[in-house]
N, CA and C atoms as an extended XYZ file, in Angstrom:
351
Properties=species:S:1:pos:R:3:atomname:S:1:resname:S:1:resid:I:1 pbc="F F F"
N       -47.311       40.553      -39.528 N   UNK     1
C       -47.427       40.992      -38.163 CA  UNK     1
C       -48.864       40.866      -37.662 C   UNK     1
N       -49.901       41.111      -39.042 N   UNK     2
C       -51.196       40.972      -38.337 CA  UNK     2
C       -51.763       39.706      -38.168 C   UNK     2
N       -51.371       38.544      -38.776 N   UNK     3
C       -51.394       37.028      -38.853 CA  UNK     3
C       -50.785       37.086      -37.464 C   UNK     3
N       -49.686       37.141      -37.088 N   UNK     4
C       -49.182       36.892      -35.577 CA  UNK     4
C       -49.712       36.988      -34.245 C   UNK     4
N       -50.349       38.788      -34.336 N   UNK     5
C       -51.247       39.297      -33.276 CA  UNK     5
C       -52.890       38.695      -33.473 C   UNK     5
N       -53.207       37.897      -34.705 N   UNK     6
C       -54.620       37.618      -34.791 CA  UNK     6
C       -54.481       35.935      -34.247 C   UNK     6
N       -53.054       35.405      -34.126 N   UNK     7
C       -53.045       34.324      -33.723 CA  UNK     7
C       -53.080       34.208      -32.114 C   UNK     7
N       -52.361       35.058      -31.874 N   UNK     8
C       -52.174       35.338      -30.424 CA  UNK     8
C       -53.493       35.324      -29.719 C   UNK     8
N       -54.557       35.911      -30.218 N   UNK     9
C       -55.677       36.569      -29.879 CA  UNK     9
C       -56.556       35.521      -29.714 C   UNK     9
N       -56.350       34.425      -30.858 N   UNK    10
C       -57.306       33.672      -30.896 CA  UNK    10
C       -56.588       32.414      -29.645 C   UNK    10
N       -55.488       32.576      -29.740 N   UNK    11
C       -54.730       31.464      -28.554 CA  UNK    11
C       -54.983       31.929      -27.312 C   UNK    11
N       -55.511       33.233      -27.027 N   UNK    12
C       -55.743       33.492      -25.914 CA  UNK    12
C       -56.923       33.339      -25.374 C   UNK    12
N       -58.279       33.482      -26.069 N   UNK    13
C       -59.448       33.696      -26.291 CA  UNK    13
C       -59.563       31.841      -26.029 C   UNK    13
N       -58.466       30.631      -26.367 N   UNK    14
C       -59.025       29.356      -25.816 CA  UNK    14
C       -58.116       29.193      -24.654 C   UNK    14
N       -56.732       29.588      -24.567 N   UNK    15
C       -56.001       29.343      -23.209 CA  UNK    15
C       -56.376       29.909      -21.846 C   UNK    15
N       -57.329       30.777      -21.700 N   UNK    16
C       -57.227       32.180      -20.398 CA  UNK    16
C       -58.860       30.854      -20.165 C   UNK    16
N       -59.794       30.711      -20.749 N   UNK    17
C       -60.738       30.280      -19.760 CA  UNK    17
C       -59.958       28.446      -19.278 C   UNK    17
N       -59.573       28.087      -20.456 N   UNK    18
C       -59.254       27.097      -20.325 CA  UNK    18
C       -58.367       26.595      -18.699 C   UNK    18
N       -57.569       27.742      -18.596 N   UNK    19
C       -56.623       27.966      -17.238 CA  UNK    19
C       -57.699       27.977      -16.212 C   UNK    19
N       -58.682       29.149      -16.421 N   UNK    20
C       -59.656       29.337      -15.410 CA  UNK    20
C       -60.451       27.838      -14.828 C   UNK    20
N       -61.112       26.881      -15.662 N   UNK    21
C       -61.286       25.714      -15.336 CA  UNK    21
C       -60.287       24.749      -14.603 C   UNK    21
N       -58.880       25.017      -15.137 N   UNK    22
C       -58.337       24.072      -14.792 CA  UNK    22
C       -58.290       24.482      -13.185 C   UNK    22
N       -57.683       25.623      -12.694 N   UNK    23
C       -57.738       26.066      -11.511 CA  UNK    23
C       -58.575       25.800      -10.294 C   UNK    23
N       -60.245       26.475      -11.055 N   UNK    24
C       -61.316       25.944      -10.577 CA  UNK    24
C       -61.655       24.262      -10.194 C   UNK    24
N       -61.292       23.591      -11.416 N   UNK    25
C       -61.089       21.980      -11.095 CA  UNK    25
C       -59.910       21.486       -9.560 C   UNK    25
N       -58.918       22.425       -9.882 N   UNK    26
C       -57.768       22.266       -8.820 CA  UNK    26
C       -58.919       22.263       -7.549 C   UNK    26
N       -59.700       23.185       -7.218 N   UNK    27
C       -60.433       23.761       -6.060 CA  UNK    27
C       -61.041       22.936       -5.692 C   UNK    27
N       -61.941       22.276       -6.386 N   UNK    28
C       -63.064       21.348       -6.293 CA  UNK    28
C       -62.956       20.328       -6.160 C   UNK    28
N       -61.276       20.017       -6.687 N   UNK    29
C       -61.115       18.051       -6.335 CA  UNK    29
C       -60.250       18.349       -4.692 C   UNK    29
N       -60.038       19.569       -4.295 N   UNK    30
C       -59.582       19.446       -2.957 CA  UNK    30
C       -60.744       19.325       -2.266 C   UNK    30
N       -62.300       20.493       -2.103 N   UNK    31
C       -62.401       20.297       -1.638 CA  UNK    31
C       -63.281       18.977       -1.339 C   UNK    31
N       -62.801       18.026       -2.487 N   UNK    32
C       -63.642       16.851       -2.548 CA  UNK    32
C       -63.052       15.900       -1.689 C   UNK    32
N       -61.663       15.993       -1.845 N   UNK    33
C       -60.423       15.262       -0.340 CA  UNK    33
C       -60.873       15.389        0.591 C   UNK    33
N       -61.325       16.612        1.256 N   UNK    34
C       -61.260       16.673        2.564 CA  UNK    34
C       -62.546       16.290        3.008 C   UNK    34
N       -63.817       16.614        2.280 N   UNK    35
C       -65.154       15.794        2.650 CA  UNK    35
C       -64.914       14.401        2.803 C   UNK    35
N       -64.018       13.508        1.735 N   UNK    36
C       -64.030       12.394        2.083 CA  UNK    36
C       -63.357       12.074        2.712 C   UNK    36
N       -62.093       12.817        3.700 N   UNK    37
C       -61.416       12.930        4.711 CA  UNK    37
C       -62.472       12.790        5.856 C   UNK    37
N       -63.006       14.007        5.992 N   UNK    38
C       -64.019       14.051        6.840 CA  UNK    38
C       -65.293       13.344        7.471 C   UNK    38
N       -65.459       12.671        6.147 N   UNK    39
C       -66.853       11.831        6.133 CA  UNK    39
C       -66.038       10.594        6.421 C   UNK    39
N       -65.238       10.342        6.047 N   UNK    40
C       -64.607        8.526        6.884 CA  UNK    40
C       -64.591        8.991        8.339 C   UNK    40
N       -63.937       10.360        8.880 N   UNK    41
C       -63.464       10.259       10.234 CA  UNK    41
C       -65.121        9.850       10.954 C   UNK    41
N       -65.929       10.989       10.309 N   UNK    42
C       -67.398       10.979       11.373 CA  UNK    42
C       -67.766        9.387       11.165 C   UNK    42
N       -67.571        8.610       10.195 N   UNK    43
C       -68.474        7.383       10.193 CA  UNK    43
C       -67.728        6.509       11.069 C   UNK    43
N       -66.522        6.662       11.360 N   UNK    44
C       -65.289        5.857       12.000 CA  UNK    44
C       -66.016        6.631       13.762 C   UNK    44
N       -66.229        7.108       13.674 N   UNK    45
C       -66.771        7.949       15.000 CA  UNK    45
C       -68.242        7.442       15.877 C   UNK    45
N       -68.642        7.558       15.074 N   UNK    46
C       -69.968        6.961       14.229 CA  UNK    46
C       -70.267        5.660       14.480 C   UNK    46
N       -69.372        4.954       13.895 N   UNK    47
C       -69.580        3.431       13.748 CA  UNK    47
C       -70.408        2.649       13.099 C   UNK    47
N       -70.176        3.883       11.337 N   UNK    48
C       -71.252        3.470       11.070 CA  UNK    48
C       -71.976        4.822        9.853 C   UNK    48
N       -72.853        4.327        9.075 N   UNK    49
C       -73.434        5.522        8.525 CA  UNK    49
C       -74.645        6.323        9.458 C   UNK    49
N       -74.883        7.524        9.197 N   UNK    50
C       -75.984        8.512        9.581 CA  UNK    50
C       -76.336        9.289        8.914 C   UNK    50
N       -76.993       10.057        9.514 N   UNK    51
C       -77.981       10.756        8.829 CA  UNK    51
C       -77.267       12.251        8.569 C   UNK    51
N       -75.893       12.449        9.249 N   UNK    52
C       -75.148       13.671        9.342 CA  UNK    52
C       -74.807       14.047        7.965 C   UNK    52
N       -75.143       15.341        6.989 N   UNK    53
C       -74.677       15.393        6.219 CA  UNK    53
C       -73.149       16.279        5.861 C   UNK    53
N       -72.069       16.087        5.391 N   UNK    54
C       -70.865       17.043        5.449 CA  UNK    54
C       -70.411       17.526        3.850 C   UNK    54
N       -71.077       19.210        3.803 N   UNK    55
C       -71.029       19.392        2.598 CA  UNK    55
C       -69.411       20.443        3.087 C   UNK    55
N       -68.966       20.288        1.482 N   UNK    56
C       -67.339       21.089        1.756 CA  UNK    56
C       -67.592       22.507        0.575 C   UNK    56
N       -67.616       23.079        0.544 N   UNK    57
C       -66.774       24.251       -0.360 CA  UNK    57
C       -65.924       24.950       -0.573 C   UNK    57
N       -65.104       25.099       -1.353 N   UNK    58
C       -63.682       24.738       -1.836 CA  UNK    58
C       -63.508       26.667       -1.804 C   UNK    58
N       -62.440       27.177       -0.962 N   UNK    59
C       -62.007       28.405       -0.744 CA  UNK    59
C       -61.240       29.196       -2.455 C   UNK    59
N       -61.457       30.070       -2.345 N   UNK    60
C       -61.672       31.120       -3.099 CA  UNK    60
C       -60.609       31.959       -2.871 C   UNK    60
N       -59.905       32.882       -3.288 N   UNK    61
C       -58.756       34.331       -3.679 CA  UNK    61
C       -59.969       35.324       -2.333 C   UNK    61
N       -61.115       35.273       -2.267 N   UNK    62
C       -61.784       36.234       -2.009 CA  UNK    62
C       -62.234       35.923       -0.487 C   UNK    62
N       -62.391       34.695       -0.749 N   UNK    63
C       -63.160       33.802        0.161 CA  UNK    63
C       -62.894       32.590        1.180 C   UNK    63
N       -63.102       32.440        2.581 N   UNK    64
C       -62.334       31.046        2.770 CA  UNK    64
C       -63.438       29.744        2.534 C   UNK    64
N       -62.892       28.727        2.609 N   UNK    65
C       -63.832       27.149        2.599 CA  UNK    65
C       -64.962       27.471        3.453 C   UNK    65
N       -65.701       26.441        3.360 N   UNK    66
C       -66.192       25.532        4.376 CA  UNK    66
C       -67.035       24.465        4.332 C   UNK    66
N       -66.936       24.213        6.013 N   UNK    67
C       -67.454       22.701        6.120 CA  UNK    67
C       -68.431       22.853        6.583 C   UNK    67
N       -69.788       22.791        6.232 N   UNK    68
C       -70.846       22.748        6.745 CA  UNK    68
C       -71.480       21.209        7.229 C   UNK    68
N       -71.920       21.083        8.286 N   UNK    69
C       -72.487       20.046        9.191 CA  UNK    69
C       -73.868       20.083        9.270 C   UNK    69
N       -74.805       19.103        8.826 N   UNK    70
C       -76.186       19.340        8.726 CA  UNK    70
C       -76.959       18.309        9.440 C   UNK    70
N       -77.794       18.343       10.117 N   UNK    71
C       -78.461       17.003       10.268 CA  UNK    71
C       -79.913       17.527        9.838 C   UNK    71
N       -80.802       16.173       10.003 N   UNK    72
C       -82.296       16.522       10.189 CA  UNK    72
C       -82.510       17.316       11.676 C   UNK    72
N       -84.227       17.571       11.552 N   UNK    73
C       -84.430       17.967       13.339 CA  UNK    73
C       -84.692       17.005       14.151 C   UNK    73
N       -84.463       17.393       14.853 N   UNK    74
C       -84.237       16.028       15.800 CA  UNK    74
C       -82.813       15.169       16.225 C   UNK    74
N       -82.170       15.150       15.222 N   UNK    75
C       -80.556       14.388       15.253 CA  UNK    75
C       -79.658       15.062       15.491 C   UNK    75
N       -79.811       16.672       16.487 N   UNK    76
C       -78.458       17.134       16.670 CA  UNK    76
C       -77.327       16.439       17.531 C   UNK    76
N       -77.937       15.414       18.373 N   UNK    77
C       -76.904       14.715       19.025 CA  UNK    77
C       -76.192       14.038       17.939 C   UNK    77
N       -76.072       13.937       16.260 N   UNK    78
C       -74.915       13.543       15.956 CA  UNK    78
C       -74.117       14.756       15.608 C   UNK    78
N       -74.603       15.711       15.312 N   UNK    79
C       -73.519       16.553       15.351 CA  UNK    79
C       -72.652       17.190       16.556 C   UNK    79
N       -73.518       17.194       17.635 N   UNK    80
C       -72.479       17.511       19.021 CA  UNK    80
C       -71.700       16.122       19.159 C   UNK    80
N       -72.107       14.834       18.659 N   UNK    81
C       -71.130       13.563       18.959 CA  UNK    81
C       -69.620       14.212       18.114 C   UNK    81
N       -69.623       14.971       16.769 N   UNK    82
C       -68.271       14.823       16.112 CA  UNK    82
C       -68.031       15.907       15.751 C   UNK    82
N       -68.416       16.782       16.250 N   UNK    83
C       -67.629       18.350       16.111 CA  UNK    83
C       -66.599       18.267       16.312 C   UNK    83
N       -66.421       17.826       17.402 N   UNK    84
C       -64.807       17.855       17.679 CA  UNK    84
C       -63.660       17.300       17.238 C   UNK    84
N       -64.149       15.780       16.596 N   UNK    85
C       -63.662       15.109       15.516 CA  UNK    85
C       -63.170       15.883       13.976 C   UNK    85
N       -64.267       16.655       13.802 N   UNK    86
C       -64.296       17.525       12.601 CA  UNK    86
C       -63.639       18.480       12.439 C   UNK    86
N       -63.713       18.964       13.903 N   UNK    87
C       -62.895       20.339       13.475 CA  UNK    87
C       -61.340       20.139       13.823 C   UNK    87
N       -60.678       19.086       14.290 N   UNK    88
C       -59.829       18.600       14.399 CA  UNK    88
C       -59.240       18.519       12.695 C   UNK    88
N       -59.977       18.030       11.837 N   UNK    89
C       -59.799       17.989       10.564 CA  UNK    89
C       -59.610       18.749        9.916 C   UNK    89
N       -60.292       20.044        9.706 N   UNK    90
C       -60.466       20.908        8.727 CA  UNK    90
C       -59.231       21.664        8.741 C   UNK    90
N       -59.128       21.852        7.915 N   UNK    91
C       -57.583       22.750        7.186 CA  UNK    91
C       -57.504       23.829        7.552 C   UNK    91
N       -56.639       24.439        7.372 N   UNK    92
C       -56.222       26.489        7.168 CA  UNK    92
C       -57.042       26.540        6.281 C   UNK    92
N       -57.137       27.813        6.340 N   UNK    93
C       -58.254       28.978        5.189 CA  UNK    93
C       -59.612       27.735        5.164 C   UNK    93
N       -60.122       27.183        5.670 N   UNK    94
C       -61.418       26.684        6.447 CA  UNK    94
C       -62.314       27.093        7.345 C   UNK    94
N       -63.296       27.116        7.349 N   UNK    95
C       -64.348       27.289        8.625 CA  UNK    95
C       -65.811       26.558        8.572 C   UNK    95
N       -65.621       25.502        9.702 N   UNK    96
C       -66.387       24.449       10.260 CA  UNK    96
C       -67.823       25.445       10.380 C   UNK    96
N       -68.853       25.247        9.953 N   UNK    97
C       -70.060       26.191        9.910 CA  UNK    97
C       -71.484       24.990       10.643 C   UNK    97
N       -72.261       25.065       11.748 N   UNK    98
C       -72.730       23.785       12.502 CA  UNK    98
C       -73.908       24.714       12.404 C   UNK    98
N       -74.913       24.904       11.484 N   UNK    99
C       -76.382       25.376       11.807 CA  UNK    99
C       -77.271       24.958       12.515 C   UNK    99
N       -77.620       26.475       13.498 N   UNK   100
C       -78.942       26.266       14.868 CA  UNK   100
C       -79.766       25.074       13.609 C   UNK   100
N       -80.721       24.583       15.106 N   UNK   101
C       -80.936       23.652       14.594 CA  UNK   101
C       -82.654       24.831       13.967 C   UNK   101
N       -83.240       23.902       13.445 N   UNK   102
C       -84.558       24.877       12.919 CA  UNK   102
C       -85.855       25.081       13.963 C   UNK   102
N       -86.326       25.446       14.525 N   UNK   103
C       -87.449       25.279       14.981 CA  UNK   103
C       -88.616       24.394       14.716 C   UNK   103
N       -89.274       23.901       15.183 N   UNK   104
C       -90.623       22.857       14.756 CA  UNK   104
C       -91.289       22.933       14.383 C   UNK   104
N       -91.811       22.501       13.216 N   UNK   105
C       -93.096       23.056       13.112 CA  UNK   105
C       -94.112       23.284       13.598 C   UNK   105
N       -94.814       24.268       12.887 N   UNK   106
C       -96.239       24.367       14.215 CA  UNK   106
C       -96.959       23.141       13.730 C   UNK   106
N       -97.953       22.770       15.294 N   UNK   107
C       -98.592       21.558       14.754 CA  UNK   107
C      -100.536       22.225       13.861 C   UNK   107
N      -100.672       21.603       12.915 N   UNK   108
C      -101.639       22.454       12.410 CA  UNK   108
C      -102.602       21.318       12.312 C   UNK   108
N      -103.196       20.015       13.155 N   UNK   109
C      -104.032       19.688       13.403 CA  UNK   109
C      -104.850       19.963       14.146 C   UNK   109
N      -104.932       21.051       14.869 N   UNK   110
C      -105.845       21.716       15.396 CA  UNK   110
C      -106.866       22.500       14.547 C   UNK   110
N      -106.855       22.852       13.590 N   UNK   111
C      -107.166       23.932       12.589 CA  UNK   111
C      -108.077       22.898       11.766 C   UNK   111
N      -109.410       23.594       11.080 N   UNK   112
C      -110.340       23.001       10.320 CA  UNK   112
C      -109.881       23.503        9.179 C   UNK   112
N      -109.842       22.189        8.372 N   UNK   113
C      -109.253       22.550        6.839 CA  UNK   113
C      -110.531       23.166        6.219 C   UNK   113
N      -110.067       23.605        5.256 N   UNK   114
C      -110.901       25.046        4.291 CA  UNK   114
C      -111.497       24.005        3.361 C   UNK   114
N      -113.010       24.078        2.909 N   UNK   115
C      -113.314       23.408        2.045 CA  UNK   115
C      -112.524       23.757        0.493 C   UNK   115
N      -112.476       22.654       -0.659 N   UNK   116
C      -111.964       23.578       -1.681 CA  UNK   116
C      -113.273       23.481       -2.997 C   UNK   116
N      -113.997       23.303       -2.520 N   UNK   117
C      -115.279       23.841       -4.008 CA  UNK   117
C      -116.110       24.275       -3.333 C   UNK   117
């Protein structure tokens, strides 16, 4: 009986994470579909590659997806070009996430650099 329950134990101890990966893998090759769902529509939009980047993260028991939309500063006109394209796309339990753009830097050629010795 104790051979049985010490087998069990040890079958469990490789099956329970093993499941956990596989699951997790389930998550991650979806949300790898829909980026490359996504990323054909914007380049088809597009006409073309850019500088737009479309990162996906794959929803969670806890948590939903999302699609985050990035550009450099300066290039938000490609993301107002395919928002609408995009969010046309994105799935249930998703949310399209489009970050303000950043502010500029200050310009710091005005300023006398500090000697350094």
């Amino acid at each position: 009986m104790e051979a049985v329950l010490a087998l069990l134990f040890v079958a469990a101890l490789t099956a329970v994470p093993l499941g956990v990966l596989a699951v997790r893998d389930r998550r991650y090759q979806a949300a790898e579909i829909i980026a490359a769902d996504i990323r054909a529509a914007v380049r088809h939009r597009l006409r073309g590659e850019s500088l737009l980047s479309v990162e996906v993260t794959p929803a969670t028991r806890t948590r939903r997806g999302r699609v985050v939309l990035s550009t450099p500063s300066g290039y938000e006109c490609l993301t107002e070009a395919v928002w609408s394209t995009v969010a046309k796309r994105v799935p249930p339990g998703y949310e399209l996430v489009v970050p303000r753009p950043s502010p500029a830097a200050p310009d710091r050629t005005d300023h006398a650099l500090s000697r350094a010795a």
